[in-house]
N, C-alpha and C positions, 0 to 999 in steps of 0.2 A: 265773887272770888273768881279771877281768869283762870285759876289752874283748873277749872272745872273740865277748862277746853282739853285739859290736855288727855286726861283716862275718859272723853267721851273719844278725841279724836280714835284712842286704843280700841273703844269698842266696834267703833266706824270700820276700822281696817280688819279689825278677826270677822267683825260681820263680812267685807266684802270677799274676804281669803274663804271665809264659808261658802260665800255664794259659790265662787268659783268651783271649790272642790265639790260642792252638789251636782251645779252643772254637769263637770268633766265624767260624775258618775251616772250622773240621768244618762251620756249620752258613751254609754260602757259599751252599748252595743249598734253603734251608730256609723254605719259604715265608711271608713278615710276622713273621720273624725281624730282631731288633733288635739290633747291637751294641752292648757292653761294652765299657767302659775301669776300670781301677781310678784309683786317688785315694789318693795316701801321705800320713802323716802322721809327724813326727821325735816321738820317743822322748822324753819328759820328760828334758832336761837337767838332769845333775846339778851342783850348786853346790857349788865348790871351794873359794872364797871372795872377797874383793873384793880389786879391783885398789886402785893408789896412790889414784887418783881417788875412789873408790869404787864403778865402776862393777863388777857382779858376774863373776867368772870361772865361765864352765860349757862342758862336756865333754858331748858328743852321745852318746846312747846308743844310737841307729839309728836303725832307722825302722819303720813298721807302715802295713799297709792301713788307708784310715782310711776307704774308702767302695766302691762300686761306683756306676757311674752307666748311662745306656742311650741309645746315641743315635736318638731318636725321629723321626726324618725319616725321610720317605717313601721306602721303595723303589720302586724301578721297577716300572711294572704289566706285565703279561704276559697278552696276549690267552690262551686256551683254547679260546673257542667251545662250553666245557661251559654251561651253564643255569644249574646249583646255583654253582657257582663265583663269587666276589664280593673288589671288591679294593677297600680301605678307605683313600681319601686324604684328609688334614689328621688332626686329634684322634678319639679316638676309639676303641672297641673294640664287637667283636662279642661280643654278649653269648649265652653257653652254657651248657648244663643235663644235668648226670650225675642219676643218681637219687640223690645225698648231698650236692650242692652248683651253686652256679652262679659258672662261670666266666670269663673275658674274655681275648680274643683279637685277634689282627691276622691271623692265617693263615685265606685265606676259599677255603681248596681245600675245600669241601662239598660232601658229596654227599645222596644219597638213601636212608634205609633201607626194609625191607620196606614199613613203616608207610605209606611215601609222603610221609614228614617229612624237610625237612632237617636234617643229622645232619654233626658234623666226623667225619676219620677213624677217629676211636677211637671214635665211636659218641655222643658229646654234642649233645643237642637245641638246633640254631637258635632263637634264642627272638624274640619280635614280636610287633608288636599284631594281635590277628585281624579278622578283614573278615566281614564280614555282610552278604550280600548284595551284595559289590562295596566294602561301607562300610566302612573302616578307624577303629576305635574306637579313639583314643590314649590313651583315659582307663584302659580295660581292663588287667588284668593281662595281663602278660604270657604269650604264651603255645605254644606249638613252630608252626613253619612248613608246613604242609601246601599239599603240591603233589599230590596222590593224582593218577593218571591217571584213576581212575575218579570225579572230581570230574563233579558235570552243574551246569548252568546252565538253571532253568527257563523255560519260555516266554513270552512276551510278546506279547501282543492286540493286533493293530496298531489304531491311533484315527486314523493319519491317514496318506494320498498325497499323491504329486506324480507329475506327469508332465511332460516337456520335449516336446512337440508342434509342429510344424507344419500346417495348413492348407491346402489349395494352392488357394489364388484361385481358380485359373482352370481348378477343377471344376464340371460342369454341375450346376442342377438337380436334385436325387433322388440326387447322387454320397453315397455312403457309404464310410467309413476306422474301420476297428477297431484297439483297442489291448487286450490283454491286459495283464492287472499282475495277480501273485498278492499276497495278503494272508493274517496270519497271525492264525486263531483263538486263543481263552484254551489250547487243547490244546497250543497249537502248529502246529497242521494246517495244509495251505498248502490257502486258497481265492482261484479266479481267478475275479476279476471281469473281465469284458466291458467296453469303453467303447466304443457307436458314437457315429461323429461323421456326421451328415448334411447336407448343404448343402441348406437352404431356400429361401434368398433371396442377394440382397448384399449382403455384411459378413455373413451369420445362418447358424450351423448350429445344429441340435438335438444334443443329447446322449441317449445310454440308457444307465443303468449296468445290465450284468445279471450274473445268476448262474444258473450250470449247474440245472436242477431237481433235477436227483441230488444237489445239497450240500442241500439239506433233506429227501429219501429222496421226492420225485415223480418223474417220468417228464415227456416232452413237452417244449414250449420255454422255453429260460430265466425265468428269473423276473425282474420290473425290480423295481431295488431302487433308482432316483433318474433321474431325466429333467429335463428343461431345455432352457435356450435359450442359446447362447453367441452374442456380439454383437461385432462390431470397428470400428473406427474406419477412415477411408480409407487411414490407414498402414499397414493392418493390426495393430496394437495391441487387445487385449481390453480393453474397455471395460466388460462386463455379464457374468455377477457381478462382485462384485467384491471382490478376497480370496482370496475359498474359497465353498466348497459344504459348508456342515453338512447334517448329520440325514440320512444313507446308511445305514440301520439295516438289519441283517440277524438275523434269528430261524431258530428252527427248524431251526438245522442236524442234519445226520444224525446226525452224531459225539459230539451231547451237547455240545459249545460252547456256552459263554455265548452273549446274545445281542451282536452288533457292533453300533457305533454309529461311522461310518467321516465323518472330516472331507479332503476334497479340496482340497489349497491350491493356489491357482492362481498364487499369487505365489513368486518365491523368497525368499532373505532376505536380500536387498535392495529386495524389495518390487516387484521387474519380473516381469510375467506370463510364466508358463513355455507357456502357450498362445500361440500366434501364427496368421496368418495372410498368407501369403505366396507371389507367385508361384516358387511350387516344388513338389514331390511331396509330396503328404502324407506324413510319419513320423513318429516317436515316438524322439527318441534316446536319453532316456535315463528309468526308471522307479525311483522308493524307496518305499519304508514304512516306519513304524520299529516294526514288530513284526518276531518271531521265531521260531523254532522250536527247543526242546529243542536245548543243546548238549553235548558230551563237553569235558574240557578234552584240545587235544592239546600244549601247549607252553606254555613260561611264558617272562620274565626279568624282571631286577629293573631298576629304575628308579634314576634316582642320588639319589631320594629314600626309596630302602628298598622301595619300591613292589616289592609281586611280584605281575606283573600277568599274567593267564593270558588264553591266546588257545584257543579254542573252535572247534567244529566249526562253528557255526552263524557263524562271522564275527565272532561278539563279544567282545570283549574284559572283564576283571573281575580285580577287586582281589583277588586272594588273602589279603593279609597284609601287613603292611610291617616289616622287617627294623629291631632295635634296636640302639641306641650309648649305650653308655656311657661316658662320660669321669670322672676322677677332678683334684680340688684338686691332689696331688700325684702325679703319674704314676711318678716316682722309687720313690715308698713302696710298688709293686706288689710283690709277692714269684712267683718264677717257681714253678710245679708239675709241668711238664714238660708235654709234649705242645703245644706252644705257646702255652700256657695262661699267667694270670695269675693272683691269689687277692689282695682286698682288704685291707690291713692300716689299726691303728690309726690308722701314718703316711701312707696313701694318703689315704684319709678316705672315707666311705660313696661308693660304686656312683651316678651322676648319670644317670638311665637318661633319654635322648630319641631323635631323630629326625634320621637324616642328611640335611646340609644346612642346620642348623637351630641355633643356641642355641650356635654355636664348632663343632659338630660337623662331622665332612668329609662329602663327597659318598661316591658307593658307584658304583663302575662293574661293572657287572655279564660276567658273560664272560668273567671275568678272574680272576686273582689279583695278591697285592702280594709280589714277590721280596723277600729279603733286604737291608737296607740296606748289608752288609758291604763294605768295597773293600777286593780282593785286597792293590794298590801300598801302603796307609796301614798294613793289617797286618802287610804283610813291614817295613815302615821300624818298626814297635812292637818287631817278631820282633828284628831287628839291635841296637836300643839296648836290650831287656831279656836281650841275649844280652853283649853289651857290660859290663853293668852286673852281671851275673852274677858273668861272669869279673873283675871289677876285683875282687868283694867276695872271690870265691876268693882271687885273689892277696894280698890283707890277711891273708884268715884263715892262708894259707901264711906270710906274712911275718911276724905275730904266734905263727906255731907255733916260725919258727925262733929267734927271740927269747925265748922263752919256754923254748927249749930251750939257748941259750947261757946265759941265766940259770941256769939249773939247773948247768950245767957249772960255773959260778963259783962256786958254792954248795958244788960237790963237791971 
């Protein structure tokens, strides 16, 4: 009897709505794991023949899986506090690399291998645009993420100071006030410059900028590398220079350093003098330069622009790399490979490789991962009605067996 096809093709379909909904809870706690539903479709109806009307008589043949789909909403993020770790919110995937293919992904539990490269669990290279010097190149192929501990950050030549100073009025005659600020050569090497302030007149002190004789390999007393006249107004306000102080050139150091050529800005940037004078104690609160000294990298994290930005020994900060997104026309058309993984098909359509934050793609919260979308409650209510729909089809197939078997009896 054909109709046999039809309450097995039922049991087919709640068995494979089972499978599904198993799965999607085996993988409850699977990190930027997506759930699954399936999609029925009825069995080409057979045509029996036309009614009075003419309208056609047909007889259902069952039914069949006609699809699977993925619900792509965001799971919940989950702080970690790891570094490598990265939780990927709105469109989007993380793009991955085995030595025979490249992959995409939503699970951002990464870590680090030997190499000093970010790496997913199973050992697939983080893939990103590389940085140069701080620079992130978008146009570059792409390329694996390096976070090396033994990364260095070269040095940097300071060209220019500031200093936050005070004055004190109501120093005598001949009073003198020093400020030390180190500065950093092309080696990196820290040299301390000297700055006396002297009180000549009212409103007037002189300046001497000096340097220790041992930083160019003499002996004796410092050496003056810029002097002047500083000037104020009855408010006490710096009136003379005005700006800054160019052309502080230092040669001949011991160390082999290029020669300096040191700009002292007397303004901040706002353009008000960081020199003053005023009835108070002379001091000097607060001193910068924007040179440096050789760094190590000791820590990184990622930016919700992909940015993975490494933090140094020397204070400085620098662009590692920035982390890549792929989105696809049809996000449906992905085909799964396991490991969290995804693999492009014809019906996906080519790999859209950009920048999160950027072009439809989501942000990237770093420190984190992206949980599972699954909800426990909507699975078990799936679990009940394909457990439902099971047993109704059993009962058919039972009721067309008994029927099939009274038939037989009349026969006999």
């Amino acid at each position: 009897m054909s109709a046999f096809s039809t309450p097995l093709s039922g049991l087919e379909a709640s068995s494979a709505s089972l499978n599904v909904i198993a799965n999607n809870l085996a993988n409850l706690n699977t990190d930027g794991y997506k759930g699954q539903s399936l999609s029925f479709g009825d069995i080409f109806n057979q045509m029996q023949s036309t009614s009075g009307n003419g309208d056609p008589i047909q007889i259902g043949a069952g039914v069949q899986v006609a699809g699977t789909s993925a619900n792509n909403s965001d799971g919940n993020v989950s702080s970690t506090g790891v570094a490598s770790n990265m939780a990927l919110q709105g469109n989007g995937f993380f793009v991955v690399q085995s030595s025979d293919q490249t992959s995409f992904t939503r699970a951002g539990d990464f870590t680090v291998n030997s190499s000093g490269q970010l790496c997913t669990p199973s050992g697939d290279l983080v893939m990103g645009y590389p940085a140069t010097n701080g620079v992130v190149s978008t146009t570059a192929t792409l390329a694996p993420i390096s976070v090396n501990q033994s990364t260095t950050m070269p040095a940097v030549a300071t060209t220019s100071f500031q200093m936050n100073t005070n004055l004190d009025s109501s120093a005598g005659i001949g009073s003198t006030f020093n400020t030390p600020i180190s500065v950093n050569d092309s080696l990196g090497a820290p040299q301390v410059l000297t700055v006396q302030y002297t009180n000549t007149a009212a409103n007037t002190w002189s300046y001497n900028v000096t340097l220790p004789a041992s930083a160019t390999g003499g002996t004796g007393s410092p050496t003056t590398v810029a002097s002047g006249t500083l000037s104020f107004d009855t408010s006490g306000n710096l009136t003379s220079p005005a700006g800054s102080i160019a052309g502080i050139n230092i040669t001949g150091l011991a160390d082999g350093a290029a020669p300096m050529s040191l700009t002292w800005n007397l303004n901040n940037s706002s353009g008000t003098p960081t020199i003053t004078q005023q009835n108070s104690a002379s001091a000097t609160t607060t001193t910068n330069q924007n040179g440096f000294g050789v760094g190590t990298l000791t820590s990184y994290s990622v930016q919700p622009d992909g940015t993975v930005e490494g933090q140094f020994s020397n204070s400085q900060t620098l662009a590692l790399g920035k982390v890549a997104v792929a989105n696809f026309a049809n996000v449906q058309g992905l085909a799964q490979s396991g490991n969290n993984d995804y693999q492009e098909t014809f019906s996906s359509g080519a790999a859209v490789i950009g920048q999160a934050g950027t072009g439809g793609d989501g942000k990237i919260t770093g420190g984190a991962v992206e949980q599972s979308n699954v909800d426990l409650s909507t699975e078990f209510s799936k679990m009940i009605i394909a457990q439902q729909s099971y047993e109704a089809n059993a009962k058919a197939l039972t009721t067309l067996n008994q029927v099939a078997q009274a038939t037989i009896q009349m026969m006999t």
